[in-house]
N, C-alpha and C positions, 0 to 999 in steps of 0.2 A: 424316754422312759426306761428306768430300767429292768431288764428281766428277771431279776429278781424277787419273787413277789412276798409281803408279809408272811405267804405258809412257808414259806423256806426258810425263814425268817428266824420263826419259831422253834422247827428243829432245829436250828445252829444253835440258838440260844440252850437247847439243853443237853449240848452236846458239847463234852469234855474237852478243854481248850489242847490239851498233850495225850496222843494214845500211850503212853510211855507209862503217865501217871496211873497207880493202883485208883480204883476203884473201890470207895464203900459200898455197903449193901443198897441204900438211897441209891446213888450214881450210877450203879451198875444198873439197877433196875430203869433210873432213866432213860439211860444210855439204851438199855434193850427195848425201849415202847420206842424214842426217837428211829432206831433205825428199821423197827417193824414199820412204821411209819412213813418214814422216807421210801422203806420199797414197797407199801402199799401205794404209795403216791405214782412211786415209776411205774408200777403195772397198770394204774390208772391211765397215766399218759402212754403208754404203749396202745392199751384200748381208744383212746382220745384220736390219737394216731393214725392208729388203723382207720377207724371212722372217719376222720376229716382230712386225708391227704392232697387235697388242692386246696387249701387252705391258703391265699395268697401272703404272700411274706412283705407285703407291704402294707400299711394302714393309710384311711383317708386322712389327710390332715390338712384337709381345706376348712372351713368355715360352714362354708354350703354342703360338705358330705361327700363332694367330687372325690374321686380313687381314680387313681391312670393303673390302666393295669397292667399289670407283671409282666415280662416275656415270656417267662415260666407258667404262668397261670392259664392253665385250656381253656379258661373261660375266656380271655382276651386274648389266644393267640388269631394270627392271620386277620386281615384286614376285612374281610367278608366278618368275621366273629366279633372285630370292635367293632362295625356298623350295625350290627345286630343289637347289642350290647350299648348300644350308646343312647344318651337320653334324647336325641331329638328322633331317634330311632322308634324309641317307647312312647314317646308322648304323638307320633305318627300313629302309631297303632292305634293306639289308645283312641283317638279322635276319629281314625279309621273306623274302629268297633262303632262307638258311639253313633257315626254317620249312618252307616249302613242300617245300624237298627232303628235309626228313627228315621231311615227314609222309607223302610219298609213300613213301618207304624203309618209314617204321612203318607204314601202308596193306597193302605185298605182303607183309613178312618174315613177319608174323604167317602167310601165308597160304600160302605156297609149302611150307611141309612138308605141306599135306594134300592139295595140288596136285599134290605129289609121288607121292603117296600114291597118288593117284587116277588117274595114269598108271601104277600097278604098278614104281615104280622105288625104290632104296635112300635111305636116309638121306642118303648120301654125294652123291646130285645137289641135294639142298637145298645141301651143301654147294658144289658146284662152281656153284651159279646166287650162291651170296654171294662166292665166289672170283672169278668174271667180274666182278659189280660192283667187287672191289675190284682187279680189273687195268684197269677202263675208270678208276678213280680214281687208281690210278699215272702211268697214261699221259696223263691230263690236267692233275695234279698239276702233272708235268713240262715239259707244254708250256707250261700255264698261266704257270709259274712265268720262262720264259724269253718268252714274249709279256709280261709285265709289265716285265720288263728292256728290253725293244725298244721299246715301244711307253708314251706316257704315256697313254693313254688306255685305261679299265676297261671302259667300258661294252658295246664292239661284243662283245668275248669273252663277254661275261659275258650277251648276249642268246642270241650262237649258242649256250652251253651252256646255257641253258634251255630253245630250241629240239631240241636236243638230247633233254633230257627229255621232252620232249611227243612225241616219237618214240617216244621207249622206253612213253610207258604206252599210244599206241594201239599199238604190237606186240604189247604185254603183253596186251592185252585182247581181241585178234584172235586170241592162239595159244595159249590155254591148255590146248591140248590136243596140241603140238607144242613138246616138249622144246627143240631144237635154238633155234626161233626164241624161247624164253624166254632164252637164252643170249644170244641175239644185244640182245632186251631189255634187260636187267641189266646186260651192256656199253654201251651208248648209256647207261644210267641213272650209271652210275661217270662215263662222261667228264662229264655234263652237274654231277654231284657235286663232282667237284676243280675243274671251271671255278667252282664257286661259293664253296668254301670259299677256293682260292687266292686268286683274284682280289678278292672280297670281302673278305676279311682284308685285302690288299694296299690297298685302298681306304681302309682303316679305320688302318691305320699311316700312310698317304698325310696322312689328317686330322688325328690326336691326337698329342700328344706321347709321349713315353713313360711319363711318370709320370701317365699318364690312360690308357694304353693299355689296360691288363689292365681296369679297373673296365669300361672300355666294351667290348669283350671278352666282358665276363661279363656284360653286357646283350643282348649281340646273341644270346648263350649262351642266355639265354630262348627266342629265335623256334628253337634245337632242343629246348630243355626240353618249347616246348607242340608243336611236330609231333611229336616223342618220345611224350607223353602219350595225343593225340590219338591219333594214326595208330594202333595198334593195335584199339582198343574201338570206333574212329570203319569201321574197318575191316573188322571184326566185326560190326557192327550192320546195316550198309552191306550186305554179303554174306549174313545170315542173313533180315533183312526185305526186303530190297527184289531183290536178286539177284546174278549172278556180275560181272555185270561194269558193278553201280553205282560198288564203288569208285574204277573208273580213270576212268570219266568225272566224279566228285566232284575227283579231282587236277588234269582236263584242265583243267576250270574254274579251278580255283585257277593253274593253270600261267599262264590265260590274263591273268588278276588282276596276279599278278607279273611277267609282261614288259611290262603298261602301265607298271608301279613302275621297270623300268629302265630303259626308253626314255628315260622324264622325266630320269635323273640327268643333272648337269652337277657336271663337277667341276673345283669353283674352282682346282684345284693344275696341273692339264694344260696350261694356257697357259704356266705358269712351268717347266715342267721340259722343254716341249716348247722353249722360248729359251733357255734352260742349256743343252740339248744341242746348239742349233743353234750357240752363241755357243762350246762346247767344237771344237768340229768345225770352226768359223770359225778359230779358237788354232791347232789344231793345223795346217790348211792353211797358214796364215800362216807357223808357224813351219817347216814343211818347205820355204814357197818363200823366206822368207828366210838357211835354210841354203844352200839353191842357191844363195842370189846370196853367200853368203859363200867359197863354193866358188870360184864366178868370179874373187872379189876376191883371194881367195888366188892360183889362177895368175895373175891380174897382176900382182902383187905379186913372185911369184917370176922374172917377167918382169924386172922392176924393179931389183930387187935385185942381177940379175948387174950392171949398171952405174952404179947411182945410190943412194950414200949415204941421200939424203933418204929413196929410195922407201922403201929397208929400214928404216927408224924410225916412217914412213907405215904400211907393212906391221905392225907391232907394234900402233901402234893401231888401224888397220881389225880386226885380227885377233880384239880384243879383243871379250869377250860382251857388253860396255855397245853396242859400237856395232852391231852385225848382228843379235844374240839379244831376241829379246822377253822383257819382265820374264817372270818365272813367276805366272802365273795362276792365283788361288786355283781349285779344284776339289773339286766336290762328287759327282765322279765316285769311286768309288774301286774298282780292280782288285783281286778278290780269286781265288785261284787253287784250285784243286780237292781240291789235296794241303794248302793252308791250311783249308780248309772240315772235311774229314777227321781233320787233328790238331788241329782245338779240343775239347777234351775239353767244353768246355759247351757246344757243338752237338748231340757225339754224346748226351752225358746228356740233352738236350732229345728228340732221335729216337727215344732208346730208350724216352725217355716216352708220345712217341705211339704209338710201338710197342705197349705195354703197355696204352692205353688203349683200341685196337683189336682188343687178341689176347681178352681178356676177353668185350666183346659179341658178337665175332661166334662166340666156342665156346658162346656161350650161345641166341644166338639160332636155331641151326639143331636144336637137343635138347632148351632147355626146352619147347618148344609140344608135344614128343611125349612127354618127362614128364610133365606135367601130364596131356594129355588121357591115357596108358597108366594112369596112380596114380588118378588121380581123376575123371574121365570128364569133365570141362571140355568145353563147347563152344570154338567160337571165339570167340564173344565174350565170355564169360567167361573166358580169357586172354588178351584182349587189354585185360579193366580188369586183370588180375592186372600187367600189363607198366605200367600206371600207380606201381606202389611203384618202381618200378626208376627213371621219369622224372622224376616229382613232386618228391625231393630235388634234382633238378640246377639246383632254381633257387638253390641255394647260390652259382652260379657266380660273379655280381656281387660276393656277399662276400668270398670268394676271391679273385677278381681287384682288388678293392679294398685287400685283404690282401697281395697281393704286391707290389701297387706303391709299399706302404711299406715293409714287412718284408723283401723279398723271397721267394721261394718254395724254399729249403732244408728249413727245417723244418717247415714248414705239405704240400709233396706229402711229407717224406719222415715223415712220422705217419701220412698218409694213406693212403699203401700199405702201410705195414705194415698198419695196420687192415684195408686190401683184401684181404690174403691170409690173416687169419685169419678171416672174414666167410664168402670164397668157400669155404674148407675146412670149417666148418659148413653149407654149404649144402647140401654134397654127403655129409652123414652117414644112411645110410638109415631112413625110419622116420619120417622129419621132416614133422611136422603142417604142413598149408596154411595158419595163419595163421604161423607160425614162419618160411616160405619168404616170404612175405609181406613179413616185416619186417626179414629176412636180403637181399631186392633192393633193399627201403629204402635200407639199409647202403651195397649194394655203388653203387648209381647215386649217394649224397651224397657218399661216400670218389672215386669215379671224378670226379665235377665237380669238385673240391678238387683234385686232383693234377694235373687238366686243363689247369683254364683259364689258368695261366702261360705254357704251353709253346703255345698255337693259336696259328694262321695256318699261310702256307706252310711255315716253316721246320721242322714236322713231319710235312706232309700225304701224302708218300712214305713214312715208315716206317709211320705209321699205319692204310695200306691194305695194306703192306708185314703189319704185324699181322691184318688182316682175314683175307688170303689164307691165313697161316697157320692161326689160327683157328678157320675156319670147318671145312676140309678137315680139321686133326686131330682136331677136337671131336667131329668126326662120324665119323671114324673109330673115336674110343676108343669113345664111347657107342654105336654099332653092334655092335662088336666086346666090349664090357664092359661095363659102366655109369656112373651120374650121379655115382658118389665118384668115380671115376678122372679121369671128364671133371674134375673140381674139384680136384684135385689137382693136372694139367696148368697150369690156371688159376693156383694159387696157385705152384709150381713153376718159372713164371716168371717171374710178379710177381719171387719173390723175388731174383732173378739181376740187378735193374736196381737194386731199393734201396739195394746199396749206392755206383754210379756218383752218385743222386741223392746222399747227405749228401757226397759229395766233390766234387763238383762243379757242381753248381746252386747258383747264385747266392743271396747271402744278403743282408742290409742294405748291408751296406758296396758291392756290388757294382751294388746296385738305386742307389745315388747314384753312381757312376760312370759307369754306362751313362745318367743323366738330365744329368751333367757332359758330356760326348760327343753329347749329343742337339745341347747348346744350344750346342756347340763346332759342331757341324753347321750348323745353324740360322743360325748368324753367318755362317758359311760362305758358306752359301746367299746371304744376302741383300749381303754383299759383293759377290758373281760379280752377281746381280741391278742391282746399283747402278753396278756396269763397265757394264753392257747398257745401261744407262737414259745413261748420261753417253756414251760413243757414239754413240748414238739423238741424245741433246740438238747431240754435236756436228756430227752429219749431216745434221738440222734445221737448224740454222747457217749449216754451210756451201752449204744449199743457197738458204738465202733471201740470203746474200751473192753468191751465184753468179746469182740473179735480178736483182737489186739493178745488179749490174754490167753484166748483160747490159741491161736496161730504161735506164740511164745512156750505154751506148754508141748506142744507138738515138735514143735526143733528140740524142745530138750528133750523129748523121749527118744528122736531121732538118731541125737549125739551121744547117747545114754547108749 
């Protein structure tokens, strides 16, 4: 590509082929806006400069977005800093995050209906302690999602909401005998949740392309698969031999495991988006004070005009956007508006998924632990290996995700959930032997990862806690109020109200190659804007060793003199 970019372009073109040659009044005056111009631009890149000096001097130009990095570049020197910095690095983390918090999630849920229990209060506050969680998870969701936008770097959020966590389990474990401050726990635990699913997720699109996004997705899907599995029986085991409140200090440990894991990250993409934004912001100042000065031009221009032919002919061409206006600068920003967000129909189909994904576990999680132990006198640790058939299939997710980033995911979620809704309506038929239930949660956790894993990241993590909320509070009200068919009927009742948004509107083959067409349309994008940065940089380099050059030349002549 070369460094030359169309605004250079333009000053050449109104710039005098011979300095030798006189100048007309026309010419002259070109000649003096081109070269305000040009050194308005070098003082730009001098500012650009200062601002972005690890800017690496190499561009990705793989397909998939892969960059090896510079020897020069601090962000990949030494080999402790490429293994930080590398993607199987981040997508460890990532999975890391992801486990930890939902082994700590599988850890309490299991345990909070008997805790319930044991303070003499209703079904319905199990419900309202999973309802808290999943408002501290909207509300961080949210922030999360708009700190990602502002800010190129993952890492600082993404410590404070682990910290975060580590709040919530020593509260958890200090007030088990005080309602109110379990409330207060489970909220710290939701924001420390959406800081990790948001931001993590965002990290992981940061890295991969699209048509790698989903398989890797459904790898990091494991680190909830095994805190999934885990965290119940590990939870169980935890609280029945050893005592009340081993579990939360078996998480604190783990918490403290996974902020060494995010500390380390370095993320090779933040240098480059943090110069894209600087070098956008540089654009647009440029071109609001080169509007000014076109402003200017124009009233003297219309100064002009009342008495002098030439001016008015002079005035048409100053006027023009070749000569005042900066070329248009590719941009890899792109403005999307609130009311656009809302009518994409394949957004909402996406929302209403996660929606769906979340309305399910958490009607289940606050009634089955008190079915079980009511029907068949289960300890707690014996439902918490029972809550293993539920996790144990989700490691489907990678297939799945592998699945849709070729196929796309139309047909593959929209089998799925049908399946879901006849599963969960069998589960809830009275009479139903324990191994039958068994291999009825099999069912319902491989059908849930399959319809899942397309739609994660941020772009569903508000409807999904949005589902939680729901959930948990109605689940527990029916089954308080009625029984375990009803609760399942609920369940299947709204599964089936989205399936048909999914086959009209979730993306299929044809679509899964368009949005990888647009990836790489991006991609170009990017590394164009990168390549204006870099030839800038080269010519601010330039002119500043010319400007030494001159200066060290006039100094021997005064010398000699």
């Amino acid at each position: 590509m070369s460094p030359t970019h169309p605004h250079n372009q333009g000053h050449a073109a109104l710039t005098p082929s011979s300095a030798s040659e006189p100048l007309s009044g026309a010419d002259f005056k070109h000649q003096s806006i081109a070269d305000a111009s040009s050194q308005f631009d070098m003082d730009r890149c001098a500012t650009l400069s200062e601002a972005s000096p690890n800017l690496p001097t190499t561009l990705p130009n793989s397909k998939d977005g892969d960059s090896k990095g510079d020897d020069n570049d601090p962000i990949t020197q030494g080999y402790f800093s490429r293994f930080c910095s590398s993607k199987q690095f981040l997508s460890f983390t990532v999975g890391l995050a992801v486990f930890v918090d939902l082994l700590c999630y599988g850890i309490i849920m299991p345990l909070t209906p008997f805790i319930v229990q044991k303070l003499g209060l209703k079904s319905t506050a199990n419900g309202a302690l999973i309802a808290c969680y999943a408002v501290g998870l909207l509300v961080s969701s949210l922030a999360a999602g708009i700190i990602s936008d502002r800010m190129a770097n993952r890492r600082t959020p993404m410590v404070i909401g682990l910290l975060a966590l580590l709040l919530s389990m020593v509260l958890f474990m200090e007030a088990l005998n005080h309602f109110w401050i379990l409330i207060i726990s489970r909220l710290f635990a939701g924001l420390a949740g959406g800081a990790t699913t948001t931001l993590g997720f965002t990290l992981l699109s940061d890295t991969y392309p699209s048509n790698r996004l989903g398989a890797e997705m459904g790898k990091v899907m494991i680190g909830q698969t095994l805190g999934l599995m885990a965290g119940p029986p590990l939870g169980g085991i935890l609280h029945d031999r050893v005592g009340d409140k081993a579990p939360y200090v078996f998480c604190i440990v783990l918490i403290a495991i996974d902020l060494i894991a995010r500390l380390l990250i370095v993320e090779p993409r933040s240098a480059k988006v943090k110069a894209i934004r600087e070098f956008h912001e540089q654009q647009q100042q440029l071109q609001h004070e080169q509007q000014q000065q076109q402003q200017q031009h124009q009233q003297q221009q219309q100064l002009l005009e009342q008495g002098d032919t030439l001016g008015k002919k002079d005035g048409a061409v100053i006027n023009s956007p070749e000569a005042v206006s900066p070329t248009a600068t590719p941009s890899t920003v792109k403005v999307t508006t609130l009311v656009g967000l809302l009518t994409n129909m394949r957004l909402v189909t996406a929302l209403a998924v996660g929606f769906l994904q979340a309305f399910p576990i958490a009607a289940l999680e606050p009634v089955l632990p008190l079915y079980l132990e009511e029907r068949f006198r289960l300890s707690q640790t014996q439902i918490g290996v029972i809550f293993l058939a539920f996790s144990i299939p989700t490691l489907v997710a990678p297939i799945a995700g592998w699945f849709s980033d070729r196929h796309g995911a139309k047909i593959m979620s929209g089998v799925a959930i049908a399946s879901f809704s006849g599963i969960v309506v069998i589960l809830g038929i009275p009479g139903m032997p324990l191994w039958a239930i068994i291999v009825l949660l099999f069912g319902i956790g491989a059908t849930t990862a399959i319809f899942t894993t397309p739609v994660l990241g941020e772009i569903s993590a508000a409807a999904r806690v949005t589902g939680m909320v729901a959930g948990s509070l109605l689940a527990s009200l029916i089954y308080q109020e009625t029984n375990m068919l009803w609760t399942c009927v609920l369940i299947a009742g709204m599964t089936v109200l989205v399936l048909p948004m999914v086959f009209k509107y979730t993306g299929g083959k044809a679509q899964k190659l368009r949005d990888l067409a647009q990836y790489e349309m991006d991609l170009q994008e990017e590394n164009l804007v990168l390549s204006q940065i870099q030839a800038q940089n080269q010519q601010q380099q330039l002119a500043v060793e010319v400007t030494s050059g001159s200066d060290s030349g006039s100094s021997s002549a005064e010398q000699k003199v």
